[in-house]
Backbone bond lengths (Angstrom), bond angles and torsions (degrees), N, CA, C in turn:
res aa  C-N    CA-C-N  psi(-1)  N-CA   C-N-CA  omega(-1)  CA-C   N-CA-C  phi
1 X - - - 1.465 - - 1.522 107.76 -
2 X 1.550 122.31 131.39 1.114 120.49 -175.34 1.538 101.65 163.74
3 X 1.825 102.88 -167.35 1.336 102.19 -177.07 1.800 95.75 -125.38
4 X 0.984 106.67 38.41 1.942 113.31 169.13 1.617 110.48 -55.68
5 X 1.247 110.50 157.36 1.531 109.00 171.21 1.294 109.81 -103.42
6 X 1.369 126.42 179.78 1.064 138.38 -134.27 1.538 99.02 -88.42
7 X 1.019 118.35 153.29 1.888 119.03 -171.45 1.331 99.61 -81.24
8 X 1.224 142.06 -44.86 1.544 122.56 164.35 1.309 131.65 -66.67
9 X 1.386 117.98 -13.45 1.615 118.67 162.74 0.869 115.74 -116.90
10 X 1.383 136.55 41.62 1.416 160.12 144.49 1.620 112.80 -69.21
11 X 1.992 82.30 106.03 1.780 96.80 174.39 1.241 100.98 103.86
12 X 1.368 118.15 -6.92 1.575 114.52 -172.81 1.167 108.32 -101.09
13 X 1.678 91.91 152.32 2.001 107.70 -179.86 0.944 98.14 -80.94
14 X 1.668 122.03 176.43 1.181 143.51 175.81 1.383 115.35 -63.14
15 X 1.579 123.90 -24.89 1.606 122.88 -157.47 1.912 80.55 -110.76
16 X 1.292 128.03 23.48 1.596 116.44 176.00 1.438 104.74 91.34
17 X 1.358 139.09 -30.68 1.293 129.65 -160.82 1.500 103.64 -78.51
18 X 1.477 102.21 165.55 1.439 113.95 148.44 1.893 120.56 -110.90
19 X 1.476 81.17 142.58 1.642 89.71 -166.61 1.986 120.69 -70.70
20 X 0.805 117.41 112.34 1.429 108.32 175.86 1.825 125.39 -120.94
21 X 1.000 110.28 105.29 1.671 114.52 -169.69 1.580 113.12 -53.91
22 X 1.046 127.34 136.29 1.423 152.83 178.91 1.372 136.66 -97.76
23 X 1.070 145.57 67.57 1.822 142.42 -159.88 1.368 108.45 -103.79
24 X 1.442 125.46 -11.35 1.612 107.32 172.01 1.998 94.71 -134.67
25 X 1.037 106.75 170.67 1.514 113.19 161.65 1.346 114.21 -70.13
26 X 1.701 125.14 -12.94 1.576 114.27 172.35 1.435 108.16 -91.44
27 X 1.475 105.06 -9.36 1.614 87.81 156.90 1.524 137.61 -57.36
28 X 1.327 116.50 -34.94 1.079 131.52 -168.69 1.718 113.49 -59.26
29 X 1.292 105.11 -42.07 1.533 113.32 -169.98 1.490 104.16 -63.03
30 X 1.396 126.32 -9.28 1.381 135.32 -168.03 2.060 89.90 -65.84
31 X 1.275 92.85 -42.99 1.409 97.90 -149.97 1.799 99.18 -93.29
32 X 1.411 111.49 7.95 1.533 97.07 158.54 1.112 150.26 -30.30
33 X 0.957 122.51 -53.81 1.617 132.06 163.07 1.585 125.64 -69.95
34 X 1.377 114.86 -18.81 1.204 136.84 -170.36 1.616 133.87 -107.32
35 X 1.622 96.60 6.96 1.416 121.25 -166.72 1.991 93.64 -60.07
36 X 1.187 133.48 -26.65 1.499 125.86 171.31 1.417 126.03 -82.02
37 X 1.076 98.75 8.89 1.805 108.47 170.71 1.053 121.14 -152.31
38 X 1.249 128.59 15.82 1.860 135.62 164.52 1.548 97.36 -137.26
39 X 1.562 97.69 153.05 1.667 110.88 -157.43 1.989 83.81 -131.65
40 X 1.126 113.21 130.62 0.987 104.50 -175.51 1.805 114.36 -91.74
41 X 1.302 118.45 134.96 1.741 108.84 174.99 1.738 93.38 -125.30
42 X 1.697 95.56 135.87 1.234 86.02 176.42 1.646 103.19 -98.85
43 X 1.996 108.22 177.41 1.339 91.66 -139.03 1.824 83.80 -101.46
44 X 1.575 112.08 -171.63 1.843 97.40 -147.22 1.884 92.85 -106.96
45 X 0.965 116.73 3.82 1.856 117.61 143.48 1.316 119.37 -89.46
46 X 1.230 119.84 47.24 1.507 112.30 153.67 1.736 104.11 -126.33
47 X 1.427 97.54 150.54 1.555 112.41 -175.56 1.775 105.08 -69.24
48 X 1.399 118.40 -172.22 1.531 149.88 -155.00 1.475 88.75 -89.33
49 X 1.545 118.90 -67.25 1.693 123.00 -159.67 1.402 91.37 -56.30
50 X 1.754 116.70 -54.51 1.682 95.22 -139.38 1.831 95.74 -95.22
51 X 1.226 111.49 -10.92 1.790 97.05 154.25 1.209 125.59 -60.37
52 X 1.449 121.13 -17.95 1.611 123.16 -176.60 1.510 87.94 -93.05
53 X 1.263 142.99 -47.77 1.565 121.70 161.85 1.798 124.90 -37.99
54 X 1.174 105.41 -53.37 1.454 118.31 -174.03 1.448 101.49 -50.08
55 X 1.707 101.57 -56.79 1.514 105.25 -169.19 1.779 120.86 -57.94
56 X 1.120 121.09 -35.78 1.158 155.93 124.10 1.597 131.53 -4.99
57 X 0.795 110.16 -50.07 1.673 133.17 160.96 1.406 107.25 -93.77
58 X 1.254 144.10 -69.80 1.294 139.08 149.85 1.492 118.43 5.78
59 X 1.763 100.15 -69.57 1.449 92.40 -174.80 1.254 108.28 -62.65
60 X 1.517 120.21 -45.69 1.760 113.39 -165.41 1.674 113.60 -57.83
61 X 1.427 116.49 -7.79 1.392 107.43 163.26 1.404 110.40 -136.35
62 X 1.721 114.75 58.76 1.413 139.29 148.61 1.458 103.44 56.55
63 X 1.538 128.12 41.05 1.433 99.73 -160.41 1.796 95.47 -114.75
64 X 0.453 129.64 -167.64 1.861 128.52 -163.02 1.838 101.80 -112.19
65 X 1.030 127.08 135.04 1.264 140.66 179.39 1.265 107.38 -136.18
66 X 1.892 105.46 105.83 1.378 138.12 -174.58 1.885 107.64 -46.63
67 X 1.615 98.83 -49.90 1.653 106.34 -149.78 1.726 86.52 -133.38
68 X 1.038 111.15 45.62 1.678 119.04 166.74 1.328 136.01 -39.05
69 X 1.606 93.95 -30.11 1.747 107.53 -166.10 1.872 95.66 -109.30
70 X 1.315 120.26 -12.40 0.950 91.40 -160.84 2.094 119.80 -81.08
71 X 1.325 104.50 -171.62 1.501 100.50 -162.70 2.126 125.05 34.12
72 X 1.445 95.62 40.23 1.567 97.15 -162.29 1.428 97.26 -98.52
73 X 1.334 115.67 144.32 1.673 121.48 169.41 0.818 137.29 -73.61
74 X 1.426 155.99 114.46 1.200 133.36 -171.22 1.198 116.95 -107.55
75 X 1.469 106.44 132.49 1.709 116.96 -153.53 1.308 86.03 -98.22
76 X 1.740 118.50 144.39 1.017 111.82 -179.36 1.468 118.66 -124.55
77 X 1.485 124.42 140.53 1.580 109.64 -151.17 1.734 114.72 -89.82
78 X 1.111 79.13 145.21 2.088 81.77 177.50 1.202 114.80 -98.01
């Protein structure tokens, strides 16, 4: 009795994924096979350089990155 959600969309984001936190780029390979049902967020102690790695690796194996933009630089053009 309660107000729980439903046992199959339990844990799930809004866009279908499930969320899984990230702190090195060898995390990522965990989720090889699984890039259609885990959304990757990286976690909020990691620096600027190695999120632009993460993000980076991410794309080359299609996997979804929750908080993509955040702490990002913006290079500005000359």
């Amino acid at each position: 009795i309660g107000y729980g959600s439903d046992k199959k969309t339990r844990y799930r984001l809004r866009n279908g994924f499930y969320k899984f936190v990230v702190q090195s780029v060898g995390d990522l390979e965990m989720l090889l096979m699984h890039n259609e049902k885990y959304a990757v967020e990286i976690a909020h102690n990691v620096g600027a350089k190695k999120r632009k790695m993460i993000v980076e690796r991410a794309d080359q194996l299609r996997l979804h990155v929750t908080n993509r933009f955040a702490r990002l630089r913006t290079e500005e053009n000359d």
